[in-house]
Every structure is written in structure tokens, then in C-alpha cells.
N, C-alpha and C positions, 0 to 999 in steps of 0.2 A: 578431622571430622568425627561425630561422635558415633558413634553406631549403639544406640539403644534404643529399642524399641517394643513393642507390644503386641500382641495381634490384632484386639479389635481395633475397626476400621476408625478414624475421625469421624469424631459425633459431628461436628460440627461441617466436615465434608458433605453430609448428607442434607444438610439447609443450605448448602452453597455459599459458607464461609470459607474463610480461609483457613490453609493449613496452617501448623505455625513453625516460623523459623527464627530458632535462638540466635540465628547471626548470618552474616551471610558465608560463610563458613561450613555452614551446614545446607549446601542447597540440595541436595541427595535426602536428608535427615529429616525425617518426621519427628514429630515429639507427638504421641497420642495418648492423652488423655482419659476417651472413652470407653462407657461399659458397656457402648450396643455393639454387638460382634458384629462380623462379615456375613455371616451365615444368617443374621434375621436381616439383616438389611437386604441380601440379595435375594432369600427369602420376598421379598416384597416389591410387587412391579412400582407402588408408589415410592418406595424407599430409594430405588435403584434409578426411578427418573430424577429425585433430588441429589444422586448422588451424581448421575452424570451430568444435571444442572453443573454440578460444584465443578466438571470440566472446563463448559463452555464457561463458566467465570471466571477460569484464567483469561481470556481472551481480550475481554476490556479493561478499563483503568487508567490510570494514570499511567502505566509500567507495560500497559498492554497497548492495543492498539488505539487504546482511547487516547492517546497522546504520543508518547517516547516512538514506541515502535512503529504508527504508521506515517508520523509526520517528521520526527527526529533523525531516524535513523536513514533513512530511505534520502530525504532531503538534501544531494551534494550535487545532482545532476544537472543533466544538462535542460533540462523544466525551471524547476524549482530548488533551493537549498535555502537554510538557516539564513539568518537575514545578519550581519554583523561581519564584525574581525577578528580572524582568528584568536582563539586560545585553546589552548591544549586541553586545559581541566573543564571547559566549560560545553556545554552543545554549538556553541560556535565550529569548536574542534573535527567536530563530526562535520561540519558540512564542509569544512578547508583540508576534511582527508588528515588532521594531524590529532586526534584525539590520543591521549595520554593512558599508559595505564589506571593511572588516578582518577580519571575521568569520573565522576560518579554517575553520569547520567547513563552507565555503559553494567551499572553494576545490579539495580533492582530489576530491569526486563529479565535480564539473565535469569535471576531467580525466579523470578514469575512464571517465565518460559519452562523451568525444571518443576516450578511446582503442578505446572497443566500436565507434563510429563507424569509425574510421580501418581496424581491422580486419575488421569487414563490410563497406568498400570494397574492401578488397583481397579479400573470396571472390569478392564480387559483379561484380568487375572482369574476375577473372582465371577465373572456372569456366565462365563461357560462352564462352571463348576458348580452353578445352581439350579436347585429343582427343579423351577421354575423353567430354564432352559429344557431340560433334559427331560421334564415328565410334565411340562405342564399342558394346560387348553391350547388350541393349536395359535388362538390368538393370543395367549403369556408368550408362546414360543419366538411367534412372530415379533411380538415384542421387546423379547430380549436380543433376539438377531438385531433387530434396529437399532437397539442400544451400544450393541458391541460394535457394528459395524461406523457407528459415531465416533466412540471411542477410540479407535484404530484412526479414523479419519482427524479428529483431534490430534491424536498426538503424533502424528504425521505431519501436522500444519507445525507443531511448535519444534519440531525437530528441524527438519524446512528453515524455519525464521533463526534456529541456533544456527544452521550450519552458512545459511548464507550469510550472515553477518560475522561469524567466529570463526567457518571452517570447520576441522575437522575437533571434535570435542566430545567429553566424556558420554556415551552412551549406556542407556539402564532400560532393559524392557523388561525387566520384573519388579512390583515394588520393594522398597527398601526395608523392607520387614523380610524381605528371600533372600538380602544380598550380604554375602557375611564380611566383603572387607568393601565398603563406599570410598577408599581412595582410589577414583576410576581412573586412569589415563584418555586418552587421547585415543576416538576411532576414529580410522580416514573414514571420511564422507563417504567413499564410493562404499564402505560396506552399508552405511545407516539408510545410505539411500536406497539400498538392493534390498533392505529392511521393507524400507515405507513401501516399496513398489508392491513388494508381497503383498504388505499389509492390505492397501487400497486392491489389491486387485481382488482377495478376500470381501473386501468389505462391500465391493459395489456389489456383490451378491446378497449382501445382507440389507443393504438399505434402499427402499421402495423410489422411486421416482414421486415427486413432488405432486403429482395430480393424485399417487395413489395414497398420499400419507397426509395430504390438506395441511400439512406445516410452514409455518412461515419461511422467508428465506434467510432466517439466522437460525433455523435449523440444517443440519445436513441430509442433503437429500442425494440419492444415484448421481444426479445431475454433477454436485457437487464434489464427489467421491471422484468422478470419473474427470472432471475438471481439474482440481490436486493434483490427481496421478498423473497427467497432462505436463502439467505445470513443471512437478520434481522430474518427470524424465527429461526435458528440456534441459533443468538444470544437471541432471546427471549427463545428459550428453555432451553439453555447453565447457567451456572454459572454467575453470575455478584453477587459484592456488593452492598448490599443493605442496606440501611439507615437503616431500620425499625429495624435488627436485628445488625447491624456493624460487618458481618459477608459473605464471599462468600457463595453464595447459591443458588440452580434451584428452580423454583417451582414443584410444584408435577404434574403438568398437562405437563409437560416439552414434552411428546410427541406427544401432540398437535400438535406444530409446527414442529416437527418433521415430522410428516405429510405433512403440508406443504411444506416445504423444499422437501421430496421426489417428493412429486406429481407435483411442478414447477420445479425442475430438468428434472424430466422424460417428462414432454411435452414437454421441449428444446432439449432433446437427439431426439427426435422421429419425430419432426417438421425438423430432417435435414439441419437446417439452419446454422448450425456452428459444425463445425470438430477440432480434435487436427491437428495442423500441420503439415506435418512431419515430418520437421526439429523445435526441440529447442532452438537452435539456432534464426532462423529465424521471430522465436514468438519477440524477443525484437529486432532485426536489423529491422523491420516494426516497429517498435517504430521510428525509428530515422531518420526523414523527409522523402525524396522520396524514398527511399530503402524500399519499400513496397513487403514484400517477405510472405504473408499471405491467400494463397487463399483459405482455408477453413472457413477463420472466426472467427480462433478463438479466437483473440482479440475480445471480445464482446461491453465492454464499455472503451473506456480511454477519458482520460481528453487532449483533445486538446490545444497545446500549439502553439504560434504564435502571431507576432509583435517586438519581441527581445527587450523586456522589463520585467521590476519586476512584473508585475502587470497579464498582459495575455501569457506571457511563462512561461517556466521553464528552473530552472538551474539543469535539470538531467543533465548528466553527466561532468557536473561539480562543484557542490556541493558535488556531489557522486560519485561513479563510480572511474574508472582506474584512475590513478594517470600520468601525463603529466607535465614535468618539464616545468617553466615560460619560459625559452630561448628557450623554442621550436618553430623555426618560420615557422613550416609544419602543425599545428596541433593548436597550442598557447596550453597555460596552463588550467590543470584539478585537480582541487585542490580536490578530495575527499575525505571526511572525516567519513565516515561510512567505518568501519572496522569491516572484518571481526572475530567471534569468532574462535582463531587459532584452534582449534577441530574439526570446522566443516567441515574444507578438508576431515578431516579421516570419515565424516560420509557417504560418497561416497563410491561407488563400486572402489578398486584402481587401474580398469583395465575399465571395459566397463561402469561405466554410465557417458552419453555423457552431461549430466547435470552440472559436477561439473566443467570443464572448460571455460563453459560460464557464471556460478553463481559466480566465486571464480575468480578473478584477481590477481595471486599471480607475477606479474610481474609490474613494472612502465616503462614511458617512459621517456628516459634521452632528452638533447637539441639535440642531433644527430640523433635522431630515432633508436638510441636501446631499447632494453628490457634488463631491470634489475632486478633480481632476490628480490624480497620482502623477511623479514623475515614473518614467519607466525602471525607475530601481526601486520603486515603492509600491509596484502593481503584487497584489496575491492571487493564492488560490480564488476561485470564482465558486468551484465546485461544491463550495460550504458556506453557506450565509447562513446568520444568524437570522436575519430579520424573515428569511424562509420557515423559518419555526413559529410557532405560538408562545415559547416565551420570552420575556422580557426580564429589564431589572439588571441586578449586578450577576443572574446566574451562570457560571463557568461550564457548568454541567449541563446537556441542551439537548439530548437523548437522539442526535443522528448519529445513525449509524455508521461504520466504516465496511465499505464494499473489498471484499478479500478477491471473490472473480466473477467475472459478468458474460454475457453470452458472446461480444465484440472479443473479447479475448480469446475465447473458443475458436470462434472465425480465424484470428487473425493467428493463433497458435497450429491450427490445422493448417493452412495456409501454408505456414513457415516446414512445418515440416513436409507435407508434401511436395513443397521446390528442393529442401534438400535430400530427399528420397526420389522423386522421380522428374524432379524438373517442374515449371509451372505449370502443370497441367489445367484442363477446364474447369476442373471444382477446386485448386486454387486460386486462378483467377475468380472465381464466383466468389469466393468467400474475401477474398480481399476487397473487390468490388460491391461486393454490401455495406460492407462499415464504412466505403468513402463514398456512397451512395447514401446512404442516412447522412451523414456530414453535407454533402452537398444539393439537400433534396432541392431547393427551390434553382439553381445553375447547374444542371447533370450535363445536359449540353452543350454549354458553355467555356463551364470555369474545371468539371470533374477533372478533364482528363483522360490517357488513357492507360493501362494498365499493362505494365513490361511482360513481355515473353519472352527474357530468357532468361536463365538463372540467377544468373548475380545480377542484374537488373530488378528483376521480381524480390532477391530477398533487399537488396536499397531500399525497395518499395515499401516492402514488408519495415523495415529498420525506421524508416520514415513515417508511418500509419500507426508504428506502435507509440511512435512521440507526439503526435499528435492526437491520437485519441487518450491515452491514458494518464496525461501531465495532472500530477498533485496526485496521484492513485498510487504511492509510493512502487511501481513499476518499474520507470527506467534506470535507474543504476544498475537493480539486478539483471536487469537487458542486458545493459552494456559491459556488463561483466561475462556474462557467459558467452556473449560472442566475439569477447577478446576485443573492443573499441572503448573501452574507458576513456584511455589515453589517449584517444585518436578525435574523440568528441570533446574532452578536454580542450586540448589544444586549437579544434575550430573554433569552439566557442571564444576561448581568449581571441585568438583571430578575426572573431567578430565585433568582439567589444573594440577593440581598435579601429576595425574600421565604421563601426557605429558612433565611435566618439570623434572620429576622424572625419567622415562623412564619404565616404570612398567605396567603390565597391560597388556593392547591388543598396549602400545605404546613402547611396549619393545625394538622393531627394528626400531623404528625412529633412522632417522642420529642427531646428535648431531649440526653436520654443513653441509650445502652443497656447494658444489663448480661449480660453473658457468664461462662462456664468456661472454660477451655481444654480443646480435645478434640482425640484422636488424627487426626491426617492418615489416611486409610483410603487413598490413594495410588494408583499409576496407574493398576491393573484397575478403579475402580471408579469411577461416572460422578458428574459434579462433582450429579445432583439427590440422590442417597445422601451424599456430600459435604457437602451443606450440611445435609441431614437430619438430621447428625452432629453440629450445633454446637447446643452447650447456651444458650441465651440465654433468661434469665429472664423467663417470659411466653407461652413458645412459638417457635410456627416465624417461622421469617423474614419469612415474607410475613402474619402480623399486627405481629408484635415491631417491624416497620419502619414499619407505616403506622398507628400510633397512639400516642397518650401513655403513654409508662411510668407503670405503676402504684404504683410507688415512689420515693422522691427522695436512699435512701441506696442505695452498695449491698448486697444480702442477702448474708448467710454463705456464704462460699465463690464468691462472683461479684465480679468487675472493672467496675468502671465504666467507659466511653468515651461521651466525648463526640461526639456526633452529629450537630443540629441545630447545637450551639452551639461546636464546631468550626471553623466561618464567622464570622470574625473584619470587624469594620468594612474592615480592610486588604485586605481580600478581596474589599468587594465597591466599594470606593472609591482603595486604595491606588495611588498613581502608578506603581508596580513593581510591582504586584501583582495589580492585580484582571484579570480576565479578558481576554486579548487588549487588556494597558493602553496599546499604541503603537502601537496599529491606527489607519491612515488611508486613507479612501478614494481610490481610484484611484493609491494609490504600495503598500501594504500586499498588493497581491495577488499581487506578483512578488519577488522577493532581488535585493540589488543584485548585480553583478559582484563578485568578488574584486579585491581593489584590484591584488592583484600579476598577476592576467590582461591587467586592464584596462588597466596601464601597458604593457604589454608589446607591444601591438595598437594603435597610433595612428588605427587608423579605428574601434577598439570605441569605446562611448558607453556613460557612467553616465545614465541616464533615471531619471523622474517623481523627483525629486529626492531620490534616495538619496546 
């Protein structure tokens, strides 16, 4: 790696371009160019907000979470995963748990991720060092605490996303212009993350709450700050791989942060500032440019997308999401390839939670604007539709945004840690009981439920609520990682496919086929339960037509057959490339190896648990 460098800052950092890197070799390594120094830039409240712009620009892209990181990486669970047959080199890899060092799809987030690093060193470095901080109007002051306190929060999030997907990996909290030798090794996690905790708990003192700063919610707000810090102590308490042993494992002080975790949850519940919404619905159509339907808040953080490029949008929903046939000239094509786990429909209530018809897209759009019946290996994400936007055409780029953490997480993370701290008390149970209280507004008394009172019951509960609200929100695998069930969910799942392609079990009364019409897409004013309302399937509504045997074995006049049940092929639920998480291995399976061309580049980096 090369180590040369210059003082002033990238010019082009401060318009929220990219840094540049000669290779990927150099993901520490700036190359700078510029003649505006640090000191006019930070000098300048207008400078120093384009330069923290140049942060938050890590965030989206093709490499960020406009694509790779929110849908690629995250996608092996027990939800959702990559749609295909294994291969090593390829993103199929990633979702069969066998990705390659070669993998290239494993090699630019890395970088991207180090370059949001490298440039939240240099806010972080240089804004408490400026006038502007230290002598200016009381409102530049305040202003540059906001900025700092962003800054720390940033790159706390992309430290966060190295360590749970890498592990333990090189760490740099000064820019690379302070650091005289950049061949960094390997820091365990549990130090980076006693890092971020600091960091955040600094910074929710610098940054306002959202009612008092009126910025959108792909800016970082208190709310946000104090959500993250939530989030990583979870993960610092939880289960991860560790080098030292080559083995999953917590430490013993694990409810430590547990603590944590409670006690920044509960100031966000109680501060007011953000509510569940009361449509579910509604929580990801506010994703999807002006169709802003959120007024509690409870989108807390998302990564802002915009410009209709690779670089500062994203290709949700059409990377992912609903499927849209190319000849479509109302809508244009939505090629998504994140497919649903065919099991996970039947993890729904089959009558009232209002959940599973906006998480599970079990229908595509043909070039005429019908709806086509999916087989269940063919169902996607729901939670990203294309034809929910305003554009059309061949565009890739479609400006929704991706949700990082919402209020339901807040709940459901408070929740978890006050059962493991004090048992399920009352304001556990409340908080778990709201978000499956929105889920089943119109059946509370019916179809809800009621809510375990004792510990390992309540966190099942907890385990179960988090897979059902958050599928396709790249969430659950990190779940099931820190709570040590990867491998345990695995394995059900294969055990489900079996007995879903078998018909046996709680899938006894699945249809074997279902028969359909094709019906008009009724489009984006109008909500996916009228949507489904719409589909003609021979026998009735959905939620009989699905949980029992067709009553006919050909299909009737003017209806399509699709196979359903028997869709699940033996290869499916046995095949070596194929069946569910087929190259999953304990204790090497939890993390991605390094990119081969990082790793060569870095003679103190190390390939671990034998990738």
C-alpha cells in the first residue's frame, strides 16, 4: 500500500465526489490532488456541510447500500436470499454461504465502506479543530456539533457493516494523512465496537432531535444516533466469530450492553419523537420518492437516494423487489432477483396479518399490466415496487430509498433486551405488543394472540416478530447470527421445504397447484390488500385458495395452472448447489472471506476460519 500523501483536503470531497483509489490495494490510501486546504474548508459552515455531504455519499450506490450491501449481502436467510445455484465467484455464492475469496462482488463495498471511513476521519478530525467550532456564533457552534456528531454516527454505521460481514478488520480513526505506516492488521471487533459506543454516546449530545433540526430522515438525527448505538451494543453483546477461539461465541459481560441497548431504546420511546405508523404498508411507500405517507416518524434513518445514477441512488426496486416484464411500457422493467424463501408465506397469520402481503410479492407484472400468478420460488420482495414510484421506462436508478432503522425496531430491540435483563416485564410486553398490534389491526381479538410471560417464551416471541416484521430489510441473518441460531434456522427451513414439497406436516393442505386469471395491476394509489383482492384465483381469496387443496386437478376455462406445492423439486431440498443455504458451515459460514486482491495487498491482513 502506498503511503503518500499531502495535506489539503480532496477538493472534490467537498462537492461530494469520490475519493480516488489507484486500486483496490489502496483502500486506506488517498491520492489528493487539491489546493483548497483543510483549514478554508473547515473555515466554512457551507464547505464543511459539502464536505460531510461527501460522507453520507458513501452510503448509496451500486457498492453501497443502493444495491450490493442492502440486498446482496444480507440475502442467505431465512426471509429472503439471492435467487439461483450456487457459485463461488459469483453473488449466488453469498446467498449459499460459499462465497470465494475471488468473489468480486465482496471486493468494491469493502472499499466504499473504508472510503466513508477515511472521510469521516477527516470531518472528525478537522471540525473540532476549527474556528468556527471553538470561537464562532453560538449558531456556527451549534452547527458544527451537528456536523461532528453525524460524522462519528456515519462512520460508526460503516464500521458496523465491515465488522459484521468481515469480522474483525483493519481499523483507522485518524485520516490517512496522521498514519505513518497503513499496512494495518486486524482489530478484534470487541475493541472497534467499545470505539463506536463511545463515539455514539458523544455524539447523541451533539445531535438535535429531528423536530428540533426539521431535517429529513436521511439526515442523522438524536433519534438515530441513539438507535445505532442500540443496534451495535446488541451486536456487541450477541454471538459473533471470533478469531481468538474459531468458534461462535458472546462474552460473558454480554449484558453490558444489553443495558445499553435498553436504556437508548427507552429514551427514544419516551422522547416522543417517533411512532409506529399506522399503516405498514405505508412505512416503505414513504420510501418511494414523493409518496411520503409517514407521519409519526417512523422511518428513523434511511440512506438517501438521488441523481439517477450508480453511484448516489439506488436500484431498489429494481434490483429487487416485484418483478415487471421488459415490454412493459407503463412502468418499464423490474428485474428482481432476491427471492423469496417459498416457507416464509406460511410464516404469516393466513387470514389477518396485514404484513405478509406487503413483504411477499407472490404475483409479477406481464407487458399488458396484469398480474401473474408466481410459483412460490418465484415470489419477491413486496416491500419495493417499482410501479410505486413515478418513474418509468428502462430506468435502473428509481430514487427509493433504503431504511437503515425504523421505530418497530426500537420496540422490538427494547423489548428483547429488557427480557434479557429483567424478564418480560410490562413495558416489554407493550412494546412487543404494539408492532403485532399494527400487524393485526383489523383481527386484535381474534387472530393477535397473546403475548408470553416468561423469558424464553417472550424472547421465541421476540425471535419470531423480528421475522416477520422486518423480511427483505436486510435484518435477519444479522439476527440470527448474534443470537447463535443460524444453523438452527437453517436447518428448519430445509425441514420445511421437505415437508412443503412432501405435503406433510402443518403443510398437509397446501394445493399442489393453483389456478388463476390474469387481472389488471390497479397500481400505485391503491393498497397492495385491494391489490390482492383483485386476483382472480379459482376457489376464492387468497387466504383460502392458499391453505387448502384445489378442488380441481385440471385447469377450468379461462384459468392458468401454476404449480405451487410441487414447484419444490428433490434438487431443492437435497441438491448440493441448490437446496437451501447448500455451503453453509459452522463457525467459517458467518463472515465473507477477504477479497483475494485486498488481502494480497496488506501483508499483515489474514484469510481466517479457512476461507
Amino acid at each position: 500500500m502506498k503511503n503518500k500523501f499531502i495535506k489539503p483536503l480532496v477538493f472534490s470531497l467537498v462537492f461530494g465526489g469520490l475519493l480516488t483509489f489507484s486500486s483496490c490495494k489502496d483502500y486506506l490510501d488517498v491520492e489528493n490532488p487539491s489546493t483548497l486546504s483543510q483549514d478554508a474548508i473547515f473555515a466554512s459552515l457551507s464547505y464543511t456541510t459539502s464536505a460531510l455531504t461527501g460522507v453520507y455519499n458513501q452510503l448509496p450506490g451500486d457498492n453501497g447500500y443502493g444495491s450490493r450491501i442492502s440486498t446482496l449481502f444480507p440475502n442467505a436467510a431465512d426471509d429472503f436470499r439471492i435467487s439461483g445455484d450456487h457459485n463461488p465467484t459469483t453473488r449466488t455464492g453469498i446467498a449459499h454461504f460459499g462465497a470465494s475469496a475471488g468473489n468480486t462482488e465482496l471486493n468494491l463495498p469493502f472499499l466504499q465502506l473504508y472510503a466513508g471511513v477515511e472521510r469521516a476521519n477527516i470531518c472528525i478530525k478537522n471540525i473540532p479543530q476549527s474556528n468556527l467550532y471553538k470561537n464562532g456564533s453560538a449558531s456556527e457552534q451549534a452547527a458544527m456539533r451537528k456536523m461532528l456528531g453525524e460524522a462519528l454516527t456515519l462512520r460508526a454505521q460503516f464500521y458496523h457493516e465491515l465488522i459484521r460481514n468481515w469480522g474483525d478488520v483493519p481499523a483507522q480513526f485518524e485520516p490517512s494523512s496522521e498514519v505513518p505506516d497503513l499496512y494495518l492488521p486486524k482489530t478484534d471487533q470487541d475493541e472497534i465496537y467499545d470505539k463506536l459506543l463511545a463515539d455514539l454516546k458523544m455524539a447523541s449530545d451533539l445531535v438535535p432531535w429531528r423536530s428540533e433540526s426539521g431535517d429529513p430522515a436521511s439526515r442523522i438525527s438524536k433519534g438515530a444516533v441513539k438507535a445505532l448505538r442500540a443496534r451495535i451494543a446488541l451486536a456487541r453483546g450477541g454471538y459473533a466469530l471470533r478469531r481468538s477461539s474459531g468458534k461462535v461465541e458472546r462474552r460473558s459481560n454480554y449484558q453490558e450492553f444489553y443495558q445499553i441497548a435498553r436504556d437508548e431504546c427507552k429514551q427514544i420511546i419516551q422522547s416522543g419523537q417517533h411512532g409506529l405508523n399506522p399503516s405498514f404498508e405505508n412505512v416503505f411507500k414513504s420510501l418511494h420518492g414523493a409518496n411520503r405517507q409517514d407521519p409519526t416518524n417512523e422511518l428513523i434513518w434511511e440512506v438517501g437516494a438521488y441523481g439517477g445514477n450508480a453511484r448516489t441512488d439506488t436500484k431498489l426496486g429494481y434490483a429487487n423487489g416485484l418483478r415487471i416484464d421488459a415490454a412493459n411500457t407503463t412502468y418499464g422493467q423490474a428485474n428482481g432477483l432476491i427471492e423469496a424463501v417459498p416457507t416464509y408465506f406460511y410464516a404469516f397469520d393466513s387470514i389477518a396479518d396485514s404484513r405478509r402481503d406487503v413483504t411477499l410479492a407472490y404475483f409479477s407484472v406481464n407487458a399488458t399490466n396484469n398480474k401473474l400468478l408466481t410459483t412460490p420460488l418465484l415470489m419477491r420482495e413486496g416491500k419495493f415496487r417499482k410501479y410505486w414510484t413515478t418513474i418509468a421506462g428502462t430506468n435502473q436508478t428509481l430514487g427509493i430509498n433504503w431504511p437503515i432503522i425504523r421505530y418497530a425496531d426500537v420496540l422490538l430491540m427494547f423489548a428483547e433486551a429488557e427480557n434479557e435483563l429483567n424478564g418480560p416485564t410490562g413495558e416489554a410486553i407493550s412494546a412487543l405488543e404494539a408492532v403485532r398490534k399494527r400487524a393485526f389491526i383489523d383481527e386484535l381479538e381474534t387472530r393477535m394472540g397473546s403475548i408470553p410471560t416468561n423469558k424464553d417464551s417472550f424472547f421465541k416471541a421476540i425471535v419470531n416478530e423480528r421475522y416477520l416484521e422486518f423480511g427483505g430489510e436486510g435484518i435477519r441473518k444479522y439476527d440470527l447470527i448474534r443470537w447463535n441460531l443460524l444453523g438452527t434456522k437453517i436447518q428448519e427451513v430445509r425441514n420445511a421445504m421437505r415437508a412443503m414439497r412432501e405435503g406433510t406436516g402443518r403443510f398437509a393442505n397446501i394445493p399442489a397447484t393453483v389456478y388463476y386469471k390474469p387481472s389488471p395491476l390497479l397500481g400505485r394509489t391503491v393498497g397492495t390488500r385491494d391489490e390482492v383482492a383483485n386476483f382472480d384465483l379459482f376457489g376464492g381469496a387468497i387466504n383460502k385458495v392458499m391453505y387448502q387443496p384445489a378442488t380441481v386437478t385440471t385447469a377450468p376455462a379461462g384459468y392458468t395452472a401454476v404449480a405451487w406445492r410441487t414447484a419444490i423439486t428433490e434438487e431443492h431440498v437435497t441438491g448440493a448447489n441448490r437446496k437451501f443455504a447448500s455451503q453453509y458451515i459452522p463457525n467459517k459460514s458467518e463472515l465473507f472471506p477477504i477479497f483475494e486482491g485486498i488481502l494480497s495487498a496488506n501483508y499483515r491482513l489474514t484469510q481466517d476460519f479457512g476461507h
